[in-house]
PDB file of N, CA, C and O in Angstrom:
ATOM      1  N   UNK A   1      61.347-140.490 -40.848  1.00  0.00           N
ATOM      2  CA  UNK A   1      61.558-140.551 -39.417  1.00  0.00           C
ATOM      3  C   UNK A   1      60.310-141.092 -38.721  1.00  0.00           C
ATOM      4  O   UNK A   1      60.243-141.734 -37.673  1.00  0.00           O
ATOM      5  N   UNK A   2      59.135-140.602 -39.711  1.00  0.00           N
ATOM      6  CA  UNK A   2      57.901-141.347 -38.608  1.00  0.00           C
ATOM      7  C   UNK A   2      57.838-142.908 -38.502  1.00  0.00           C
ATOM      8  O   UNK A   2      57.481-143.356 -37.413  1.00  0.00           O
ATOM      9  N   UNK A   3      58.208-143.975 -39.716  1.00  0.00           N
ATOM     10  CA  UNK A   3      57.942-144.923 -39.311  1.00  0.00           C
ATOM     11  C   UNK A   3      59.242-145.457 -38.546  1.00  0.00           C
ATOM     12  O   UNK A   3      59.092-146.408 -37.779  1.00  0.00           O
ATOM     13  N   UNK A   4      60.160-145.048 -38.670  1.00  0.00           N
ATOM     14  CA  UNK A   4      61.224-146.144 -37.503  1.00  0.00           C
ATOM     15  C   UNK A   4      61.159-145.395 -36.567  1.00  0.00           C
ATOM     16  O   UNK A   4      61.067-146.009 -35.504  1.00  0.00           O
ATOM     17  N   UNK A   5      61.165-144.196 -36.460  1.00  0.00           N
ATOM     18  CA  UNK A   5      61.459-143.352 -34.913  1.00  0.00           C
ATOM     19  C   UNK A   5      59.961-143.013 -34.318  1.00  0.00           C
ATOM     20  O   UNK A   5      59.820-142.856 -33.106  1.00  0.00           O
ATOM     21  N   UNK A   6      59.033-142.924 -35.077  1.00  0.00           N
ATOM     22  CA  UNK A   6      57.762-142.702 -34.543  1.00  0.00           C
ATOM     23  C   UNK A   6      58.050-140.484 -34.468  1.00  0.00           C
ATOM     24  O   UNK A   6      57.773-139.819 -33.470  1.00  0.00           O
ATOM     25  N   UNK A   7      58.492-140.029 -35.484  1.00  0.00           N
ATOM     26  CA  UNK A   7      58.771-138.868 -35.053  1.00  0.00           C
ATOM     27  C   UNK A   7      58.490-137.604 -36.259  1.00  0.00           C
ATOM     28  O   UNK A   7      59.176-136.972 -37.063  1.00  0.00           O
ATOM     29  N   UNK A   8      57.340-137.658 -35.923  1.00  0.00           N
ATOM     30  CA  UNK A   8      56.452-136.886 -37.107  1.00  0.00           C
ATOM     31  C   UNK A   8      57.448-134.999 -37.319  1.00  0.00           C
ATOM     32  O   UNK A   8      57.458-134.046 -36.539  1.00  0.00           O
ATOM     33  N   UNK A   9      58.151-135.176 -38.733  1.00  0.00           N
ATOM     34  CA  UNK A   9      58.606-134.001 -38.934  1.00  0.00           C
ATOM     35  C   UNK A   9      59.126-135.023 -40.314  1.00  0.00           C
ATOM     36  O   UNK A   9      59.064-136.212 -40.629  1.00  0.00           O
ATOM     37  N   UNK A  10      59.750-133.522 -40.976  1.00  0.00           N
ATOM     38  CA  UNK A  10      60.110-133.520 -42.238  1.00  0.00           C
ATOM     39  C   UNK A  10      61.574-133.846 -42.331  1.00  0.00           C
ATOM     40  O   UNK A  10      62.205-133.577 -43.353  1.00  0.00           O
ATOM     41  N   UNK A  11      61.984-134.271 -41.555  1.00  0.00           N
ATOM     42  CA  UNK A  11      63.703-134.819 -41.925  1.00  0.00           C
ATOM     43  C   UNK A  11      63.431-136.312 -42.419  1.00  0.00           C
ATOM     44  O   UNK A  11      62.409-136.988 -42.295  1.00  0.00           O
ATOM     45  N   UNK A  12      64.657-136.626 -43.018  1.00  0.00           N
ATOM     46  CA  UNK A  12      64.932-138.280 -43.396  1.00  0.00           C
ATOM     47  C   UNK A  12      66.092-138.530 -43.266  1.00  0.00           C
ATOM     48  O   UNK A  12      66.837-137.574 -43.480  1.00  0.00           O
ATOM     49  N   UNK A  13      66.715-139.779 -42.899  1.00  0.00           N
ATOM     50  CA  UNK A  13      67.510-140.563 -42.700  1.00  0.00           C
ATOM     51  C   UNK A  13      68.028-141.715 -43.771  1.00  0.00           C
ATOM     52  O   UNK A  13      67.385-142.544 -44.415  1.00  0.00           O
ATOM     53  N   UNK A  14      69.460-141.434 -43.704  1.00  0.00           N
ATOM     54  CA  UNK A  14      70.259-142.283 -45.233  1.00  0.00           C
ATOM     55  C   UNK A  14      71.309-142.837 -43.919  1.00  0.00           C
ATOM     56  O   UNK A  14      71.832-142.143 -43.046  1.00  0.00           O
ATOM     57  N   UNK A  15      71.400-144.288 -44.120  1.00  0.00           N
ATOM     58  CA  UNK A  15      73.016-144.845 -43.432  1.00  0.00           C
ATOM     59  C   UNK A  15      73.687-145.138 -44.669  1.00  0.00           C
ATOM     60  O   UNK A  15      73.094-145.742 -45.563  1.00  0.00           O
ATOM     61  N   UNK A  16      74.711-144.812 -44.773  1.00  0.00           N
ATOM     62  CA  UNK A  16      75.933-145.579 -45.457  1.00  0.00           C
ATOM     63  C   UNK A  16      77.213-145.131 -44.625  1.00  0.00           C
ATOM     64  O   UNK A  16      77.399-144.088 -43.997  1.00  0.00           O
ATOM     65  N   UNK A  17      78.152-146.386 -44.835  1.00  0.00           N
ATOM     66  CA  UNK A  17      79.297-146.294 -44.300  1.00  0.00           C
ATOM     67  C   UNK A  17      79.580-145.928 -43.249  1.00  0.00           C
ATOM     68  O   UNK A  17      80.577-145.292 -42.906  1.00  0.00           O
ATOM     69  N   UNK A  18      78.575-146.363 -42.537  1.00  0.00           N
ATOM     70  CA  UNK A  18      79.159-146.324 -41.116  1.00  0.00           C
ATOM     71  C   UNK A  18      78.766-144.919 -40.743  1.00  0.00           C
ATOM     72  O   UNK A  18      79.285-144.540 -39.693  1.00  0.00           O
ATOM     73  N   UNK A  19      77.883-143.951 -41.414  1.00  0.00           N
ATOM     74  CA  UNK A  19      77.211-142.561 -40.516  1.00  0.00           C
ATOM     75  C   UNK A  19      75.943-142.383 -41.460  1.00  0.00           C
ATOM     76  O   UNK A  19      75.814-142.690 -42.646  1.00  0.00           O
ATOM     77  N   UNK A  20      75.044-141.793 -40.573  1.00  0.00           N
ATOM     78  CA  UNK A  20      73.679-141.760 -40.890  1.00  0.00           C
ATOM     79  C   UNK A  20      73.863-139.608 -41.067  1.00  0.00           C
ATOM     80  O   UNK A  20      74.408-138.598 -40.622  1.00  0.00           O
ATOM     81  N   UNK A  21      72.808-140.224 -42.171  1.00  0.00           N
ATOM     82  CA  UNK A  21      73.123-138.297 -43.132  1.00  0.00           C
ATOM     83  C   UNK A  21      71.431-137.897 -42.314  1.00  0.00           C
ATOM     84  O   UNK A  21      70.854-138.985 -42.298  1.00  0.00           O
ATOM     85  N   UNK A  22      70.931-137.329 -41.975  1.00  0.00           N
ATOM     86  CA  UNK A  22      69.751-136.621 -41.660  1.00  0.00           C
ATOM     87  C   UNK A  22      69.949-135.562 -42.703  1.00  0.00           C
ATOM     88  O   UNK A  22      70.954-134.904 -42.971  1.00  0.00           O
ATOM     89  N   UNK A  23      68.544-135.556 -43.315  1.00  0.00           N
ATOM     90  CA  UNK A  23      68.864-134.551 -44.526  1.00  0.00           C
ATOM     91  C   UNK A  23      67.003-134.352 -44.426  1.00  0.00           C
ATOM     92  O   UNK A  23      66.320-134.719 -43.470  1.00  0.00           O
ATOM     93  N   UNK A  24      66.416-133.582 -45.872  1.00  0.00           N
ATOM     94  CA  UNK A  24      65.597-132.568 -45.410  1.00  0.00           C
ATOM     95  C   UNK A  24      64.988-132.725 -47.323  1.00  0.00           C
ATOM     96  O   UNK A  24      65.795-133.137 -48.157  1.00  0.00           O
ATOM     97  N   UNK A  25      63.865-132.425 -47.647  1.00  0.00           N
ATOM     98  CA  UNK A  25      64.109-132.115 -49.392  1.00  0.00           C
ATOM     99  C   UNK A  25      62.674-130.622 -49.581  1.00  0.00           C
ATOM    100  O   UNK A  25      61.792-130.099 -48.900  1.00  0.00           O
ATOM    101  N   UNK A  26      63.144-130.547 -50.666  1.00  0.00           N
ATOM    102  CA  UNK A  26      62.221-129.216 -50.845  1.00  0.00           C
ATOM    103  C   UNK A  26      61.881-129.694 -52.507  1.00  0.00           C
ATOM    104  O   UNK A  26      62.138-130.794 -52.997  1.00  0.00           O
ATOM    105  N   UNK A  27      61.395-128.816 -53.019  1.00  0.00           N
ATOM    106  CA  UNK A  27      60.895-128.878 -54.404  1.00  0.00           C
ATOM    107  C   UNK A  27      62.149-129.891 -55.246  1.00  0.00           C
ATOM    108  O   UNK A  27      62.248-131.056 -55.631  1.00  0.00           O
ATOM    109  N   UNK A  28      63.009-128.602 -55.241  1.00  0.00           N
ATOM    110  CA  UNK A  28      64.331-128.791 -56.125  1.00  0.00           C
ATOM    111  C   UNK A  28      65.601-129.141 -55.544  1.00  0.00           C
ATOM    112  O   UNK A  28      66.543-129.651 -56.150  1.00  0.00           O
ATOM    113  N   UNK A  29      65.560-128.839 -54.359  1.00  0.00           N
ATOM    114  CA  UNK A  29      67.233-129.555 -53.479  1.00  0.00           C
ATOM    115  C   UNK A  29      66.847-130.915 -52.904  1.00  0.00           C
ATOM    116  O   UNK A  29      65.805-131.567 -52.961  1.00  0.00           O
ATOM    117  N   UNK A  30      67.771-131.079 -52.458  1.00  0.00           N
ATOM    118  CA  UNK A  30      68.011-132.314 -50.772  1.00  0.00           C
ATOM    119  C   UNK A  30      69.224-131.538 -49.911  1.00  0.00           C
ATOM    120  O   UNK A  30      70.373-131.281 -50.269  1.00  0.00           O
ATOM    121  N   UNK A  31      68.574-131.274 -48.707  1.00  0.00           N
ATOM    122  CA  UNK A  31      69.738-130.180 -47.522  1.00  0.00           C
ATOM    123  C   UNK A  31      69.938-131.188 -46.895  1.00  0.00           C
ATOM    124  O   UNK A  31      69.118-131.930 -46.355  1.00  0.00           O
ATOM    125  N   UNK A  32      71.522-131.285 -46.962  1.00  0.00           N
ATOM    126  CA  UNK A  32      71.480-132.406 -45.760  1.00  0.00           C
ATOM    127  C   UNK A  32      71.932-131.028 -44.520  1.00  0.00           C
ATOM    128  O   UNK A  32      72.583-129.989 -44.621  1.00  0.00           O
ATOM    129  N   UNK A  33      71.393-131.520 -43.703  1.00  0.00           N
ATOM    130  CA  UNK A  33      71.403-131.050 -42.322  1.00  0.00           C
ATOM    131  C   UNK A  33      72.496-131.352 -41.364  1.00  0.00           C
ATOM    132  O   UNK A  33      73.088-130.526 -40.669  1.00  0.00           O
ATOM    133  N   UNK A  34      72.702-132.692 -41.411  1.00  0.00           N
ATOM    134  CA  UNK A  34      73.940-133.154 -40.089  1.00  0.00           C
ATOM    135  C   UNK A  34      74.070-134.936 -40.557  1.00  0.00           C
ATOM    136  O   UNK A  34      73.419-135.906 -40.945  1.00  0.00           O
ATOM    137  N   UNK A  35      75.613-134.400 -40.122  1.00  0.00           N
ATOM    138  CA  UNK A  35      75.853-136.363 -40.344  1.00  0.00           C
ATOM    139  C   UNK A  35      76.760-136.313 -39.170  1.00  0.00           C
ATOM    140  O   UNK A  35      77.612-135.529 -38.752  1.00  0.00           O
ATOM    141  N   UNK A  36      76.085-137.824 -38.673  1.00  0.00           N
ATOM    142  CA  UNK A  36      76.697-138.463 -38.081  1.00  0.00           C
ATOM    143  C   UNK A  36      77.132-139.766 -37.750  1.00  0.00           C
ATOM    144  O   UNK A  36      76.352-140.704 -37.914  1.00  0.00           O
ATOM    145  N   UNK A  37      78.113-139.929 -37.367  1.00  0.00           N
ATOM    146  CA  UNK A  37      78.766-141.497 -37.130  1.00  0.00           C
ATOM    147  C   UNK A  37      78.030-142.499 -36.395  1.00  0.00           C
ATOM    148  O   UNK A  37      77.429-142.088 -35.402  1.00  0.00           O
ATOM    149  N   UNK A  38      77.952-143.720 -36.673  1.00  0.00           N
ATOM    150  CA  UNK A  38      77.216-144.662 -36.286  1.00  0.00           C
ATOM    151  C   UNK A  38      77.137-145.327 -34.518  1.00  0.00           C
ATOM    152  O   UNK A  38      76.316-146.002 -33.897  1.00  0.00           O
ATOM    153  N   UNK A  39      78.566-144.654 -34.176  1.00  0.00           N
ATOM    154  CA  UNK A  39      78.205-144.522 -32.933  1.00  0.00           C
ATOM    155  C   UNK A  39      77.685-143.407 -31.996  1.00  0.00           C
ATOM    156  O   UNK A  39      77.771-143.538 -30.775  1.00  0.00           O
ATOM    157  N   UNK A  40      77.160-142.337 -32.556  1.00  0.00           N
ATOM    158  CA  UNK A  40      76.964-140.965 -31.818  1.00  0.00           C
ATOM    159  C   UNK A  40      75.121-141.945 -32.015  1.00  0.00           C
ATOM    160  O   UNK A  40      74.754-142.916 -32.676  1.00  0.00           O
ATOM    161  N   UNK A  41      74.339-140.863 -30.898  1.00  0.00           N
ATOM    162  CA  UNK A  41      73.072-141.255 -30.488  1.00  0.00           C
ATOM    163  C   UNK A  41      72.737-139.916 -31.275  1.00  0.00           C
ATOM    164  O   UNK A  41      72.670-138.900 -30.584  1.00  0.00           O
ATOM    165  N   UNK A  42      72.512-139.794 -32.685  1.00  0.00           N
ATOM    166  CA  UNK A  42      71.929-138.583 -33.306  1.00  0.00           C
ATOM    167  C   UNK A  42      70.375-138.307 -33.255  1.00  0.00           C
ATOM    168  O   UNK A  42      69.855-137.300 -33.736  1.00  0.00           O
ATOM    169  N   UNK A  43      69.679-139.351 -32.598  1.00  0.00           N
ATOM    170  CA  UNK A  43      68.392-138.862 -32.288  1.00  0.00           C
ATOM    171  C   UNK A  43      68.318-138.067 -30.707  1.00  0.00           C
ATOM    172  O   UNK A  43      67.308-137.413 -30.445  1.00  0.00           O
ATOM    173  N   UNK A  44      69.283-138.156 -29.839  1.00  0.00           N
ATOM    174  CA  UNK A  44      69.669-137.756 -28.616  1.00  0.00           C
ATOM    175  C   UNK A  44      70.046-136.254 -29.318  1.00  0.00           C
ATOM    176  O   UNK A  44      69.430-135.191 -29.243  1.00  0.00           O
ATOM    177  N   UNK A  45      70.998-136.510 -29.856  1.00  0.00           N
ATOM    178  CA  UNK A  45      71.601-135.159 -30.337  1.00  0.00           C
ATOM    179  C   UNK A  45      70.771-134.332 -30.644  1.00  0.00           C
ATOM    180  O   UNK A  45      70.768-133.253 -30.050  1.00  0.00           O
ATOM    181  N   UNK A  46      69.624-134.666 -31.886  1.00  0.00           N
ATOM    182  CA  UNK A  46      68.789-133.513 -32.430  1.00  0.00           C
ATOM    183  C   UNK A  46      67.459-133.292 -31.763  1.00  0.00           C
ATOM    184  O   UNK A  46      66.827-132.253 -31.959  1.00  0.00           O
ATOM    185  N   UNK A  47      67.006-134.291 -30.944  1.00  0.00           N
ATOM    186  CA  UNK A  47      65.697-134.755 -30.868  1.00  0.00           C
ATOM    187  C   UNK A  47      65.541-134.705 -29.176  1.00  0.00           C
ATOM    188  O   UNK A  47      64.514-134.290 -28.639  1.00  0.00           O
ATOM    189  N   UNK A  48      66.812-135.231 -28.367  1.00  0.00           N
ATOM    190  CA  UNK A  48      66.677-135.418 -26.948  1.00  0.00           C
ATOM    191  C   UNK A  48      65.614-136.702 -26.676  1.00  0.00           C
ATOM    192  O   UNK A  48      64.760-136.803 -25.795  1.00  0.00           O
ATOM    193  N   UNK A  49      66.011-137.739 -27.855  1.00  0.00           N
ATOM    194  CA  UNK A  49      64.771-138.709 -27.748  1.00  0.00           C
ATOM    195  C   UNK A  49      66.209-139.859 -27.500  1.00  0.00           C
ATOM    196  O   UNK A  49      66.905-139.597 -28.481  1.00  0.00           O
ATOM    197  N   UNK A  50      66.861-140.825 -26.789  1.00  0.00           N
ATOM    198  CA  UNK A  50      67.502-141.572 -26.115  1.00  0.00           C
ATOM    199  C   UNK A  50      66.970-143.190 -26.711  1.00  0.00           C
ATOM    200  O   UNK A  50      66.071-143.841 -26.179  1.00  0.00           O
ATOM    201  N   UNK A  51      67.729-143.604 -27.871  1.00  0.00           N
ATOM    202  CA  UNK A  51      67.672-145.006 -28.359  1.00  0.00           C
ATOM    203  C   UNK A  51      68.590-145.803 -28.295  1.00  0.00           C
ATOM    204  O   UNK A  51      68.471-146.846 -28.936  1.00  0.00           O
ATOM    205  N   UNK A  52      69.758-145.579 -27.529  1.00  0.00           N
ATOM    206  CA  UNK A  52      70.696-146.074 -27.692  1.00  0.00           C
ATOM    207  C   UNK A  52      70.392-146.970 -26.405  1.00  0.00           C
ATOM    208  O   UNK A  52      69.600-146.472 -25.604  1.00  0.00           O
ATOM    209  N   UNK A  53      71.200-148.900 -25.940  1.00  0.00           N
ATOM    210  CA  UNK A  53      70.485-149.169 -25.339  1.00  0.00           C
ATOM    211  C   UNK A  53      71.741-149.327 -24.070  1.00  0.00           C
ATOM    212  O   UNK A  53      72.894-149.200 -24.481  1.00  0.00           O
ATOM    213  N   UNK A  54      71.609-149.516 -23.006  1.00  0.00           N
ATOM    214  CA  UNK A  54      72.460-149.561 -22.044  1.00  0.00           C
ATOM    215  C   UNK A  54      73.524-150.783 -21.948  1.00  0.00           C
ATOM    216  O   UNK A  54      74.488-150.862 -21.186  1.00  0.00           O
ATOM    217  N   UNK A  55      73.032-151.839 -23.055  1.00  0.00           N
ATOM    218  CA  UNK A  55      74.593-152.448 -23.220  1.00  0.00           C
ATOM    219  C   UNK A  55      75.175-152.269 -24.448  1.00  0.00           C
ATOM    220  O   UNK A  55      76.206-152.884 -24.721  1.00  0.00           O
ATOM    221  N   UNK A  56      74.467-151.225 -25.533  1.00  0.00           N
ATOM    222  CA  UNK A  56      75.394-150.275 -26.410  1.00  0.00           C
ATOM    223  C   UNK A  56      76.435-149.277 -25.521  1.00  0.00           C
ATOM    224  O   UNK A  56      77.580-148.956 -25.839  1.00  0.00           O
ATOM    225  N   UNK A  57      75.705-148.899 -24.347  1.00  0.00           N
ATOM    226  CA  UNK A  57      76.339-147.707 -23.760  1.00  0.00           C
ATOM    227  C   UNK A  57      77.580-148.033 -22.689  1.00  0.00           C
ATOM    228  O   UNK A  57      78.410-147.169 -22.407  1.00  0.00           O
ATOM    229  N   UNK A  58      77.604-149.151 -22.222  1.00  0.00           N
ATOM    230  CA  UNK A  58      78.730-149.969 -22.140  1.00  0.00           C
ATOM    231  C   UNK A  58      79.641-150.812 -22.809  1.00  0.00           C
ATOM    232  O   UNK A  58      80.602-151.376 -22.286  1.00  0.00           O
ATOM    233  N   UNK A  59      79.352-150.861 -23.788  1.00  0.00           N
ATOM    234  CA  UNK A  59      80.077-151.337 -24.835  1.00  0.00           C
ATOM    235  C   UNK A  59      80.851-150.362 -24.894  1.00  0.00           C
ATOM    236  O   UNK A  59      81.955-150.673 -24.445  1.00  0.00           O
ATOM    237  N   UNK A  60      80.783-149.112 -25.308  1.00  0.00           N
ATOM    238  CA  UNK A  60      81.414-147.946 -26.043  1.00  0.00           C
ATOM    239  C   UNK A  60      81.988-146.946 -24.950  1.00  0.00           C
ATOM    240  O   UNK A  60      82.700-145.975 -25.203  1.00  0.00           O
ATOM    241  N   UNK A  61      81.610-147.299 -23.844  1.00  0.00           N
ATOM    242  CA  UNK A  61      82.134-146.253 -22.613  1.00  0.00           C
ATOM    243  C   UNK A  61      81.679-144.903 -22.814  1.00  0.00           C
ATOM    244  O   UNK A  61      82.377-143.948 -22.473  1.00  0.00           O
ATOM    245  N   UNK A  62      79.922-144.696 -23.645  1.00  0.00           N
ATOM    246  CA  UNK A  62      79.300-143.566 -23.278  1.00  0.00           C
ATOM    247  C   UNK A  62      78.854-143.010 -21.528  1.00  0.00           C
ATOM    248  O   UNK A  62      78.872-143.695 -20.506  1.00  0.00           O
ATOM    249  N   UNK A  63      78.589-141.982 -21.641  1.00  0.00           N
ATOM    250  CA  UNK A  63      78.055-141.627 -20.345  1.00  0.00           C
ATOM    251  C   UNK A  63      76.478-140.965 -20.729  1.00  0.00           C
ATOM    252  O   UNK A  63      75.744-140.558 -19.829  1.00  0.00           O
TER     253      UNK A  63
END
């Protein structure tokens, strides 16, 4: 997360198929934490940090 989001913590980010997995690792697991679809703003969601850009947000008829 720090080098594309600039967002120093221990989560990581996987896209496939169209939703991005935020997941987490420890010694011996990988937790994924939350997935979401490629159109949800999941750094908004977890973070309250707003990347999505205002002609994404008209495109899609977010508010």
């Amino acid at each position: 997360m720090q080098e594309k989001y600039g967002l120093d913590c221990e989560y990581y980010v996987l896209f496939a198929e169209h939703n991005y997995f935020v997941y987490r690792t420890t010694e011996d697991m990988v937790i994924i934490l939350e997935i979401f679809h490629e159109r949800e703003d999941f750094m908004y969601q977890m973070f309250g940090i707003v990347t999505t850009s205002q002609e994404t947000i008209d495109y899609w008829g977010e508010e």
